[in-house]
N, CA, C and O atoms as CSV, one atom per row, in Angstrom:
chain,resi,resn,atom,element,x,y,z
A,1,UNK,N,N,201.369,-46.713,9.177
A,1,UNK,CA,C,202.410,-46.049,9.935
A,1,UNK,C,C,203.601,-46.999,10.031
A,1,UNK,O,O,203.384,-48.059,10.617
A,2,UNK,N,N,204.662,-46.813,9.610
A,2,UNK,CA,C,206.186,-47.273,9.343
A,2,UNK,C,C,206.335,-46.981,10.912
A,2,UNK,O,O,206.209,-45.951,11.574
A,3,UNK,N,N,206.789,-48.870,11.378
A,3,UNK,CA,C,207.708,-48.767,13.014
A,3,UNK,C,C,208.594,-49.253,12.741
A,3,UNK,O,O,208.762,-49.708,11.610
A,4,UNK,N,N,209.615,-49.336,13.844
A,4,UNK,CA,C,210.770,-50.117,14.116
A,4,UNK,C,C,210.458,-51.728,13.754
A,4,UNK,O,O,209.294,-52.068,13.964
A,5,UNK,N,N,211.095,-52.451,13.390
A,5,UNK,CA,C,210.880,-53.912,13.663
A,5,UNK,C,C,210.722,-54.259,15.387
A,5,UNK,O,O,209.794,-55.008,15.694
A,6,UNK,N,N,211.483,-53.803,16.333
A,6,UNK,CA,C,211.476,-53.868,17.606
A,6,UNK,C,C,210.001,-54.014,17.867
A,6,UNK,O,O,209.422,-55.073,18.109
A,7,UNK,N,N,209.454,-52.785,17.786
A,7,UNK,CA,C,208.012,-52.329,17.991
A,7,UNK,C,C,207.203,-53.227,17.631
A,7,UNK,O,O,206.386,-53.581,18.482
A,8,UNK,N,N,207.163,-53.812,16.420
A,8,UNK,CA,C,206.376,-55.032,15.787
A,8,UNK,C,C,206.734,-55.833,16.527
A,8,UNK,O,O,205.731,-56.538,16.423
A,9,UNK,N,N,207.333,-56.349,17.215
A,9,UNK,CA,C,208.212,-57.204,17.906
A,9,UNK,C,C,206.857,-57.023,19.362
A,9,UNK,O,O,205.891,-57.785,19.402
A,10,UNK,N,N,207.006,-56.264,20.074
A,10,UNK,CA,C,205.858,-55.425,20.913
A,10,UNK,C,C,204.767,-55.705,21.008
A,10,UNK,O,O,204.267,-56.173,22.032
A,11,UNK,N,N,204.060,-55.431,19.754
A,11,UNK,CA,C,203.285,-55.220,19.280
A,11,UNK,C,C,202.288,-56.827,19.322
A,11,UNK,O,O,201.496,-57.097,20.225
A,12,UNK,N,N,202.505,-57.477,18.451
A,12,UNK,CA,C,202.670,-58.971,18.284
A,12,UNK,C,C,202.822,-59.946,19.673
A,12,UNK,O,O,202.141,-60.926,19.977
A,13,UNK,N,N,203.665,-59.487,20.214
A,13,UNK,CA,C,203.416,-60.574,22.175
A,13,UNK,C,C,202.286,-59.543,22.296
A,13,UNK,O,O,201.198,-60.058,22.036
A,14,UNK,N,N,202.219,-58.293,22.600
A,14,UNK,CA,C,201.050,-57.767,22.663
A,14,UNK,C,C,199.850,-58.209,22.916
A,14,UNK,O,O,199.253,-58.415,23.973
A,15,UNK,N,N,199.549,-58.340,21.736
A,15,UNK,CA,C,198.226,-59.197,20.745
A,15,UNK,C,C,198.133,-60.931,21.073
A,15,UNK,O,O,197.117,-61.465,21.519
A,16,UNK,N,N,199.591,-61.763,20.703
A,16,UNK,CA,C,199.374,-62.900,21.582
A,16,UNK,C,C,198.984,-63.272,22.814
A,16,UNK,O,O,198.888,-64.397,23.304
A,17,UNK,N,N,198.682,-61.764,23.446
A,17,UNK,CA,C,199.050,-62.288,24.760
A,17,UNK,C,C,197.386,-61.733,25.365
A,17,UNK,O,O,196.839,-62.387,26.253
A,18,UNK,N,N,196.700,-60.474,24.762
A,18,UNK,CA,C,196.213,-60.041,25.656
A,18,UNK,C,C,194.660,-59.982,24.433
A,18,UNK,O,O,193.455,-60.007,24.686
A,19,UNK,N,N,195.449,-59.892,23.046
A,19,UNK,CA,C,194.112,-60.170,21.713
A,19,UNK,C,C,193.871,-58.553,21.674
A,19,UNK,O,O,194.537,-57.592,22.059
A,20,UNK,N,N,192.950,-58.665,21.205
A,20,UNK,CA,C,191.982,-57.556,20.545
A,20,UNK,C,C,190.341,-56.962,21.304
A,20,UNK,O,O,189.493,-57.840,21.462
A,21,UNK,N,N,190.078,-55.913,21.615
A,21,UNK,CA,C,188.344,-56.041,21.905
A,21,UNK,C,C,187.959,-56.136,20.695
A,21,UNK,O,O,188.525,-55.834,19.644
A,22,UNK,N,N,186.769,-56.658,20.951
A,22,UNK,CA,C,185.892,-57.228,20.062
A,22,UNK,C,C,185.590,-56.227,18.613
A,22,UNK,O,O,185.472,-56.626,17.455
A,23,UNK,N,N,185.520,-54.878,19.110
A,23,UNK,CA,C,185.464,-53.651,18.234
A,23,UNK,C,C,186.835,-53.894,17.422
A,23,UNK,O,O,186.708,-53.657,16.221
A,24,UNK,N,N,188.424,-54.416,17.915
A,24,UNK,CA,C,189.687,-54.093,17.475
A,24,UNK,C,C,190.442,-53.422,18.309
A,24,UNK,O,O,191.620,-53.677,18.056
A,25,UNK,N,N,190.358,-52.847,18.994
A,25,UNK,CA,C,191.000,-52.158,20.250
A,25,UNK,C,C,192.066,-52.770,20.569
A,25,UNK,O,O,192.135,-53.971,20.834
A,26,UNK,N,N,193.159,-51.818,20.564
A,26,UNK,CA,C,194.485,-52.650,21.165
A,26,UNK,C,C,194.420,-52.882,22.921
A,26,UNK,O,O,194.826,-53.700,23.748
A,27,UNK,N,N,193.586,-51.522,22.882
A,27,UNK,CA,C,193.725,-51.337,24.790
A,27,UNK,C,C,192.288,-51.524,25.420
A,27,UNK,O,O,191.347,-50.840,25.015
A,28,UNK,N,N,192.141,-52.450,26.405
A,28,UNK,CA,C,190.303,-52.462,26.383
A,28,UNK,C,C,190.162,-52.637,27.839
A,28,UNK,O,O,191.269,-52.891,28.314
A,29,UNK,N,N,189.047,-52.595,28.919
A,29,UNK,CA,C,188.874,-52.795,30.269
A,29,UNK,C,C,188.859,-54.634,30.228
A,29,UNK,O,O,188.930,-55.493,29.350
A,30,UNK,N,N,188.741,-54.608,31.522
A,30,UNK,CA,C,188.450,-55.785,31.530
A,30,UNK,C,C,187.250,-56.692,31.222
A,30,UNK,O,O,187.289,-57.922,31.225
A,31,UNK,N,N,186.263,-55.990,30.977
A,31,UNK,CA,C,185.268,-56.172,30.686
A,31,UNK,C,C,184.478,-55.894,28.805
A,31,UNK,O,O,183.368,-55.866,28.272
A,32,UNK,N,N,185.954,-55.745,28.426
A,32,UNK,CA,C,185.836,-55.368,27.110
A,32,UNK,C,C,185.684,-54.193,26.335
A,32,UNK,O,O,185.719,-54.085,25.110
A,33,UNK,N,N,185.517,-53.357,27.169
A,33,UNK,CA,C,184.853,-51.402,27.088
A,33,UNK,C,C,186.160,-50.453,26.761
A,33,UNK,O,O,187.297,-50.720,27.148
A,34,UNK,N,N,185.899,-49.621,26.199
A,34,UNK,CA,C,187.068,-48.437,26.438
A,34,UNK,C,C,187.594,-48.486,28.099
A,34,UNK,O,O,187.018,-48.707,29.164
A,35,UNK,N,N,188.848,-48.191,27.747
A,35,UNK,CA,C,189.329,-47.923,29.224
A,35,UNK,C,C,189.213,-46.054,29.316
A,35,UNK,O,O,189.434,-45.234,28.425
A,36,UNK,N,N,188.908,-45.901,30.331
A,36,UNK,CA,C,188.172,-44.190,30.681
A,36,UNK,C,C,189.724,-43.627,30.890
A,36,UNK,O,O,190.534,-44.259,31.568
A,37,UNK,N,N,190.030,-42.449,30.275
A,37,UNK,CA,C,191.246,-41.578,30.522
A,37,UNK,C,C,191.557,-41.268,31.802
A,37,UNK,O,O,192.724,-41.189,32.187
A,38,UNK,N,N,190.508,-41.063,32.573
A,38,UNK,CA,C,191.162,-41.405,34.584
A,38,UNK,C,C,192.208,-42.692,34.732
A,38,UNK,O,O,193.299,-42.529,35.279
A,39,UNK,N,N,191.816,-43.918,34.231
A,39,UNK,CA,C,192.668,-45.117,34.199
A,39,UNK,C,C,193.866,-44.678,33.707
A,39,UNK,O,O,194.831,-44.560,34.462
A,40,UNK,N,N,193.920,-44.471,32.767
A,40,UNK,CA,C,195.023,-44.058,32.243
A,40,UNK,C,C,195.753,-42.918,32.832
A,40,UNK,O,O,196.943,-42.983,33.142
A,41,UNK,N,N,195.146,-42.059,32.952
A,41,UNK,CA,C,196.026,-40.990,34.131
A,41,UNK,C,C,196.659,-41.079,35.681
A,41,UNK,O,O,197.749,-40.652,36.062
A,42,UNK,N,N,195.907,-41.583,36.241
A,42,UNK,CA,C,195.956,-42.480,37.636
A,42,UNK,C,C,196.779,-43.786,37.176
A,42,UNK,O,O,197.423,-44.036,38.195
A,43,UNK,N,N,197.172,-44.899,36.085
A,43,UNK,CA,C,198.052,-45.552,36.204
A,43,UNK,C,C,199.468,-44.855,35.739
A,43,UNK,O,O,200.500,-45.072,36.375
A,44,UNK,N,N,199.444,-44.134,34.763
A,44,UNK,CA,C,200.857,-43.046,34.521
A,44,UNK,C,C,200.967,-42.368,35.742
A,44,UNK,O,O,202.144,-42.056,35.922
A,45,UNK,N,N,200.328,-42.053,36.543
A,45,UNK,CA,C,201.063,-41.052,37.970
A,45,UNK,C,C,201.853,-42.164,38.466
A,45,UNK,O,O,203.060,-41.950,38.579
A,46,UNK,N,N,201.391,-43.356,38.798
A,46,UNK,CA,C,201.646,-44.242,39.766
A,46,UNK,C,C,202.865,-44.606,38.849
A,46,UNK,O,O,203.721,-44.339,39.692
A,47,UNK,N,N,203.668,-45.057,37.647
A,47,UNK,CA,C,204.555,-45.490,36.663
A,47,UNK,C,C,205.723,-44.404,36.944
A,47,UNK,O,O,206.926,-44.664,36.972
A,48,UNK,N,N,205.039,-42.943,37.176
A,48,UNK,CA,C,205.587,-41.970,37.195
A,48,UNK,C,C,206.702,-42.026,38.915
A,48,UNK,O,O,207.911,-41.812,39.006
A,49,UNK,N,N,206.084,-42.250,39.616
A,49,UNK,CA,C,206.555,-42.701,40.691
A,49,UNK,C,C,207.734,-43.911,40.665
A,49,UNK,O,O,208.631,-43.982,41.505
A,50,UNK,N,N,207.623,-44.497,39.960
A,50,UNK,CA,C,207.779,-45.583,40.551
A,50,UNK,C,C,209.342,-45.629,39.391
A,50,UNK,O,O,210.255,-46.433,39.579
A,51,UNK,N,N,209.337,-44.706,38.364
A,51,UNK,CA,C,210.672,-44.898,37.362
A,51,UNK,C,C,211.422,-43.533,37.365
A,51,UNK,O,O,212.502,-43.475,36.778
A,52,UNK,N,N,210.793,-42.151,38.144
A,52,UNK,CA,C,211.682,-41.610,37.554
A,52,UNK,C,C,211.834,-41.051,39.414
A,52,UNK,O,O,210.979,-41.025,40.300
A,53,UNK,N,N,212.922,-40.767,39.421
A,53,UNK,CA,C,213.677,-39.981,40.490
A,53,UNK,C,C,212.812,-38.983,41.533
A,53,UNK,O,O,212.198,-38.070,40.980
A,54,UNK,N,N,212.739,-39.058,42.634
A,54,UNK,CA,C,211.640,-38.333,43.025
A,54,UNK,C,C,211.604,-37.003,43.272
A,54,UNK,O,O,210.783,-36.594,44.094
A,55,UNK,N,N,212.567,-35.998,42.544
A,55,UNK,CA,C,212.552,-34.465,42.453
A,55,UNK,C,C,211.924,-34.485,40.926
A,55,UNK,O,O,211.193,-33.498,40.848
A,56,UNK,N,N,211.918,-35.119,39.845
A,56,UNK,CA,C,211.778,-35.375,38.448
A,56,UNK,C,C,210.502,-35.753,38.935
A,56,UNK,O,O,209.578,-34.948,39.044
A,57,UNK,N,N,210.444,-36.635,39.152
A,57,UNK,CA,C,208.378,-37.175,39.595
A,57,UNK,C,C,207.749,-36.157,39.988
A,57,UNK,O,O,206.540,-36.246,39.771
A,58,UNK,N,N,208.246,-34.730,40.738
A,58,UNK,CA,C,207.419,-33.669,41.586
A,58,UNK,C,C,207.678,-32.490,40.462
A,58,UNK,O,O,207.609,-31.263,40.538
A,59,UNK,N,N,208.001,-33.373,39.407
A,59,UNK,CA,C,208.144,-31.449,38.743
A,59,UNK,C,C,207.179,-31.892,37.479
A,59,UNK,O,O,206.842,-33.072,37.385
A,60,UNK,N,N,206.693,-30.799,36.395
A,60,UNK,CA,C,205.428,-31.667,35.601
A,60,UNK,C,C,206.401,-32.175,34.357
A,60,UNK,O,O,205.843,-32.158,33.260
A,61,UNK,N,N,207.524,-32.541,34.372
A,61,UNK,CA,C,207.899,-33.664,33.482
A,61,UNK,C,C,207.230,-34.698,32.864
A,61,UNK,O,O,207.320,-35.778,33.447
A,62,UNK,N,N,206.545,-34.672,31.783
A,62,UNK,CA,C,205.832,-35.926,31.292
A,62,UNK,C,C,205.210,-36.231,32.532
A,62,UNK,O,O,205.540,-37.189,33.231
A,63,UNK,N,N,204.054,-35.189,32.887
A,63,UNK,CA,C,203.072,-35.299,33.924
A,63,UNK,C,C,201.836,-35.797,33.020
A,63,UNK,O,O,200.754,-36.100,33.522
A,64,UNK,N,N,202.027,-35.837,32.019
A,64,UNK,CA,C,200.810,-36.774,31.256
A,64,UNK,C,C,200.758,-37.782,30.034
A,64,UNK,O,O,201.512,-37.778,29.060
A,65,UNK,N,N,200.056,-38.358,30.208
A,65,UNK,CA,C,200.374,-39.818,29.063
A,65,UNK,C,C,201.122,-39.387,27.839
A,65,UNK,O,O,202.129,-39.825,27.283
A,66,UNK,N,N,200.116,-38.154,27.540
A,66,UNK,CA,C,200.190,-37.293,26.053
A,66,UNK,C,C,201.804,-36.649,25.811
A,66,UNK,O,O,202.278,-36.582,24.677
A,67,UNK,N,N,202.421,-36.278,26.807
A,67,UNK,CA,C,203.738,-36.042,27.029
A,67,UNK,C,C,204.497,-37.018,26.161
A,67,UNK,O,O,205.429,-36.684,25.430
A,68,UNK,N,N,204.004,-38.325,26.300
A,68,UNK,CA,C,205.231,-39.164,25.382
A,68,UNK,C,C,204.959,-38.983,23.797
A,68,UNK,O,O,205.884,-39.322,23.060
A,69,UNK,N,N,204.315,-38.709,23.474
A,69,UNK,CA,C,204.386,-37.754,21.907
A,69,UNK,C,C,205.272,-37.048,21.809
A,69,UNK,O,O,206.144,-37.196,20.952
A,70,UNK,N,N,205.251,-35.996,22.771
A,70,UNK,CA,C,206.235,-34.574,22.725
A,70,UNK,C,C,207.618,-35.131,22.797
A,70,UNK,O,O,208.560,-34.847,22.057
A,71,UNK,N,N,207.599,-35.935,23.762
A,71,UNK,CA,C,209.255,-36.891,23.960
A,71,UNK,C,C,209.608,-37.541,22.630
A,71,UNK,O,O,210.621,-37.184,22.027
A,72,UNK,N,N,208.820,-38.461,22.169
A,72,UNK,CA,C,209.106,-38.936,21.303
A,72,UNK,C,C,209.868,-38.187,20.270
A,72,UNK,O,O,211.093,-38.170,20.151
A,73,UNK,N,N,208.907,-37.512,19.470
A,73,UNK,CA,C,209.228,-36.422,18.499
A,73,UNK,C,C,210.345,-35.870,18.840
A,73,UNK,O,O,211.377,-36.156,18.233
A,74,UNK,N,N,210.334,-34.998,19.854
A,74,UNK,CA,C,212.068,-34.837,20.150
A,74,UNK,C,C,213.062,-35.702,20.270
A,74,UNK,O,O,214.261,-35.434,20.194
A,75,UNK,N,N,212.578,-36.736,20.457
A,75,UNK,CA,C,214.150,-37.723,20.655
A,75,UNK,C,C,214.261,-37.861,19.378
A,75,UNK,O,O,215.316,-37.513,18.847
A,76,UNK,N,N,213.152,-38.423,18.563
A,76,UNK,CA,C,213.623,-38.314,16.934
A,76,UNK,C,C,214.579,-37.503,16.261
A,76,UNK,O,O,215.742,-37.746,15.938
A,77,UNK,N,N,213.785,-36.376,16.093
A,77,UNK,CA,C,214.528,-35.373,15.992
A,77,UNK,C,C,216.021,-35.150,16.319
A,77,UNK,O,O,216.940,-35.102,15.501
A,78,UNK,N,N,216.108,-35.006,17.818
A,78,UNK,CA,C,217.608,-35.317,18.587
A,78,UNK,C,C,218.689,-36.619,18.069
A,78,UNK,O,O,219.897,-36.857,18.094
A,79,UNK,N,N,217.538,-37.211,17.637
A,79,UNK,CA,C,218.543,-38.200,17.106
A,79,UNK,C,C,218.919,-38.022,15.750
A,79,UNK,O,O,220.089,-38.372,15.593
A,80,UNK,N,N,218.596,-37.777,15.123
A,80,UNK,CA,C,218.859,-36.587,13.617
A,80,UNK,C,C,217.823,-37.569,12.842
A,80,UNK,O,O,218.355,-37.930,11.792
A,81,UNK,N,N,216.729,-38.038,12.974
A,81,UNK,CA,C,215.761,-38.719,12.297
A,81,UNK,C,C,215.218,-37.600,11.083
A,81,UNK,O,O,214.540,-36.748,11.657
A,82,UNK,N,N,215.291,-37.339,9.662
A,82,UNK,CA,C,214.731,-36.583,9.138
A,82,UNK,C,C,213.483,-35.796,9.317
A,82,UNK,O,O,212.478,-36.492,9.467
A,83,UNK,N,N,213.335,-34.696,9.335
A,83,UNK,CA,C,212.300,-33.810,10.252
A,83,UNK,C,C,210.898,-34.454,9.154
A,83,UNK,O,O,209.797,-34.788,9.592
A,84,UNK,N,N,211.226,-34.491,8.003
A,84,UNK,CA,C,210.088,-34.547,6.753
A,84,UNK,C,C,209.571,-35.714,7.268
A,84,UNK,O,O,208.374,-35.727,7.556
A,85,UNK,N,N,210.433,-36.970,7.488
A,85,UNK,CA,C,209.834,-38.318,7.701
A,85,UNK,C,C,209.374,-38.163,9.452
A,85,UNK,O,O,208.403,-38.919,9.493
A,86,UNK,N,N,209.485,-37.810,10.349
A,86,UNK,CA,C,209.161,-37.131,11.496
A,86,UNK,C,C,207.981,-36.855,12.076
A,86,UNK,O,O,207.514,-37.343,13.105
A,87,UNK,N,N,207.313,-35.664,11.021
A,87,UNK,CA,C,206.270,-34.711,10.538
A,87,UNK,C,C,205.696,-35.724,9.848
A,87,UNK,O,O,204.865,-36.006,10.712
A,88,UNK,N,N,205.470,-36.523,8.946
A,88,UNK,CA,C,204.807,-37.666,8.286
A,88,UNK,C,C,204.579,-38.231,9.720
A,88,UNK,O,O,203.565,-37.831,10.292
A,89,UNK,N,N,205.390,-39.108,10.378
A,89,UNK,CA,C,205.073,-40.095,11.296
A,89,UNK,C,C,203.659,-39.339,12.626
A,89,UNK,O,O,202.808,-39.924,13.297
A,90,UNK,N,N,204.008,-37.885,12.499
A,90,UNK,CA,C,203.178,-37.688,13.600
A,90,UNK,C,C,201.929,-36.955,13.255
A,90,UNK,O,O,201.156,-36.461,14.075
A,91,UNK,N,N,201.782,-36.929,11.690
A,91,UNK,CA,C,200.431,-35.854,11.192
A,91,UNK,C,C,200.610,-34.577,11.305
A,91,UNK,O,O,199.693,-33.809,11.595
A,92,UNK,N,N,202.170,-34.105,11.022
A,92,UNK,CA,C,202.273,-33.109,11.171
A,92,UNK,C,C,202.784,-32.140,10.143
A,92,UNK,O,O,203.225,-32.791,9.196
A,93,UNK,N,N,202.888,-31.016,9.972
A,93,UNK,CA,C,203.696,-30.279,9.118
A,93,UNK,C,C,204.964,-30.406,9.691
A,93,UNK,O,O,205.336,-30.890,10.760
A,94,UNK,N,N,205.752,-29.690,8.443
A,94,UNK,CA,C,207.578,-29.510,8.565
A,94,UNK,C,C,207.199,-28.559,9.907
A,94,UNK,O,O,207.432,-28.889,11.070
A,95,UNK,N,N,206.632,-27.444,9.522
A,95,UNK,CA,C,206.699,-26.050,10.023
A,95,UNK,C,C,205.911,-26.173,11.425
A,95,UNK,O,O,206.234,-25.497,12.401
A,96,UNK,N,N,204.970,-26.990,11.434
A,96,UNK,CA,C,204.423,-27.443,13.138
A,96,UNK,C,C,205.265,-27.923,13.981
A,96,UNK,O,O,205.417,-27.593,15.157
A,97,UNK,N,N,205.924,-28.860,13.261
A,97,UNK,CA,C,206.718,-30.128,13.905
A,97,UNK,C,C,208.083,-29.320,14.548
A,97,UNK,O,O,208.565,-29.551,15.656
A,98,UNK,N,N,208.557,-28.357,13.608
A,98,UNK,CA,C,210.005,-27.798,14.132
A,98,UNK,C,C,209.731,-26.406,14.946
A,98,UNK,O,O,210.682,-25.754,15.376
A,99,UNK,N,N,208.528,-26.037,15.112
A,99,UNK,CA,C,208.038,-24.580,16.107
A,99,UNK,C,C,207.982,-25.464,17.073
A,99,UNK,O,O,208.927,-25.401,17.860
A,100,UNK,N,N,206.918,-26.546,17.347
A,100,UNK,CA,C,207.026,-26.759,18.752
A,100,UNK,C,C,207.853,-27.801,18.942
A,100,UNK,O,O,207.472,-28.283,20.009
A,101,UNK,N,N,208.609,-28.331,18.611
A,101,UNK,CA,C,209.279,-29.830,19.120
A,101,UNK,C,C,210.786,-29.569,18.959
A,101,UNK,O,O,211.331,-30.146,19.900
A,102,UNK,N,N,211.746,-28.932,18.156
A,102,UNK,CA,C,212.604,-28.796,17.573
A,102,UNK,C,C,213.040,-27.541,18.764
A,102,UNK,O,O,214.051,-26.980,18.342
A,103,UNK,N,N,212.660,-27.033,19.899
A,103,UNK,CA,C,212.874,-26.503,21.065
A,103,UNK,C,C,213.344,-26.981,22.026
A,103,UNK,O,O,214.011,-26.375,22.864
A,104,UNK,N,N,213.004,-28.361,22.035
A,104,UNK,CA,C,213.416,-28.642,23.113
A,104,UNK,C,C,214.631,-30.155,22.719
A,104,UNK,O,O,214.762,-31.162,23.415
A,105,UNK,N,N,215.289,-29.862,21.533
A,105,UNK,CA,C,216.443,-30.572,21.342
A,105,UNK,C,C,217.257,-30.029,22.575
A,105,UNK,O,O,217.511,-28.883,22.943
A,106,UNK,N,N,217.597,-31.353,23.112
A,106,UNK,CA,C,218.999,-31.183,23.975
A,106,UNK,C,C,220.490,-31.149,22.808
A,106,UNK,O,O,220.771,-31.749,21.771
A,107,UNK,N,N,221.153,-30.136,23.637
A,107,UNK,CA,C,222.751,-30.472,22.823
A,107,UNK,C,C,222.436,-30.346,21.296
A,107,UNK,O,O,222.936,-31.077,20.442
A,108,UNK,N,N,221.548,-29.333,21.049
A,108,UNK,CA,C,221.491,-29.216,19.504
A,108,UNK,C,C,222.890,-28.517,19.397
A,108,UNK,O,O,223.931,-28.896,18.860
A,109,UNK,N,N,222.562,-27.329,20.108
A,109,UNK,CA,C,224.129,-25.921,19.707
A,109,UNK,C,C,225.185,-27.142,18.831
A,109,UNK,O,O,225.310,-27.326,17.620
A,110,UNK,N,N,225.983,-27.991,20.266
A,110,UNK,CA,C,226.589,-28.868,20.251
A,110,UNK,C,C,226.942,-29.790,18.957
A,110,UNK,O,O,228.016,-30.034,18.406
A,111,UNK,N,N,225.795,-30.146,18.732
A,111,UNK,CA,C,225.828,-31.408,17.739
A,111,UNK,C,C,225.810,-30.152,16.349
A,111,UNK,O,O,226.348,-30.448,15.282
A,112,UNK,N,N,225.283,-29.086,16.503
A,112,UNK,CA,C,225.587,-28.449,15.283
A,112,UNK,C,C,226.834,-27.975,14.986
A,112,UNK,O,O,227.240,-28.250,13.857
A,113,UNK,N,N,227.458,-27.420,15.604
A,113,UNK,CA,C,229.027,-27.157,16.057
A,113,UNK,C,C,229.989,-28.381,15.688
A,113,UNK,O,O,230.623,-28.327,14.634
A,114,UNK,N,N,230.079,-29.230,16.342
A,114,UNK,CA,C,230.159,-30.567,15.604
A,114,UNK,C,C,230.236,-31.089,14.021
A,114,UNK,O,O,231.234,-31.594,13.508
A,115,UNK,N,N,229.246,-30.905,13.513
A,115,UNK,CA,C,229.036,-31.438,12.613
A,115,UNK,C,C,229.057,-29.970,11.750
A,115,UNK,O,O,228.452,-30.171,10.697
A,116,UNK,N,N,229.421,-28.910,11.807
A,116,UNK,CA,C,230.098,-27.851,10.748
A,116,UNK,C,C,231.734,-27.863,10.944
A,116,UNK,O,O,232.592,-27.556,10.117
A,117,UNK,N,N,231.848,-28.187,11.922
A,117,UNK,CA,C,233.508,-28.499,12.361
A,117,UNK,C,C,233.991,-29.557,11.427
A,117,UNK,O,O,234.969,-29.304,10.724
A,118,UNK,N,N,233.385,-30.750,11.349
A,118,UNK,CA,C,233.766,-31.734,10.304
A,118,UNK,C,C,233.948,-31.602,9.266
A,118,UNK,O,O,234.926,-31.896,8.579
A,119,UNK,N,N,232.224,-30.744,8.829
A,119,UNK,CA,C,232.508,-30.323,7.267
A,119,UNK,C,C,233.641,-29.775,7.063
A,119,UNK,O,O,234.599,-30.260,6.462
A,120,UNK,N,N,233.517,-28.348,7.758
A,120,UNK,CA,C,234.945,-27.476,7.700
A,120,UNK,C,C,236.363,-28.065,7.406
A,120,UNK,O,O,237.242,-27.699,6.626
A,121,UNK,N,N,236.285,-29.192,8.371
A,121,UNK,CA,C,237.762,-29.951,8.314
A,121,UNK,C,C,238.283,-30.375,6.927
A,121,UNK,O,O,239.392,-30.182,6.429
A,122,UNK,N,N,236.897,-31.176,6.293
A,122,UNK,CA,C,236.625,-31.786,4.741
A,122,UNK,C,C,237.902,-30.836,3.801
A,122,UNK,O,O,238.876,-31.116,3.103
A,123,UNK,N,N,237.340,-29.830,4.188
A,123,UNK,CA,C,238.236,-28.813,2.862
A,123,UNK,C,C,239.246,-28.092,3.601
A,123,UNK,O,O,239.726,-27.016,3.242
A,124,UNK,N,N,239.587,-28.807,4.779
A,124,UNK,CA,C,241.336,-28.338,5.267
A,124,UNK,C,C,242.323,-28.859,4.032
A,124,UNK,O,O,243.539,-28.677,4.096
């Protein structure tokens, strides 16, 4: 899977810092074990609190870990990241990837409007 250099960047103090379980596990208890999806849900509520605004915290906004997939993919997207390379990054089809994710572009209208306006201009 192709990341950012940033991410490797991440990734790497990561690993310096905290290693591997013994299996390879990036994420492990303290005791070396899978960490149980309650942990993980119960520490995202509490993250949830604590970064986003508290009318945004009470509404189900990325009310679950799994949510930052869906974000992701759309910000990609939103950011005009090629849908093909997109759909690669997430195991997905063209045609999966743009039914459910490609909905919830913010300021698409906008940025499309935009960017036919330019063309248009091209051949003023």
């Amino acid at each position: 899977m192709p990341i950012p250099p940033h991410l490797v960047a991440v990734l790497r103090e990561h690993l310096a810092t905290f290693g591997t379980a013994d299996d390879g596990r990036l994420f492990f208890s303290e005791k070396g074990s899978v960490v149980p999806s309650s942990t993980y849900y119960r520490v995202w509520q509490e993250a949830r609190l604590l970064a986003l605004p508290p009318a945004v915290a009470a509404s189900p906004l990325a009310s679950r870990p799994y949510d930052l997939r869906h974000s992701a993919l759309s910000t990609w997207l939103n950011a005009g990241v090629d849908p093909t390379e997109v759909a690669e990054r997430a195991g997905n089809s063209v045609e999966v990837l743009l039914t459910r994710y490609a909905k919830c572009l913010d300021g698409r209208q906008d940025v499309a409007n935009r960017r036919i306006e330019d063309l248009l201009r091209e051949y003023e």
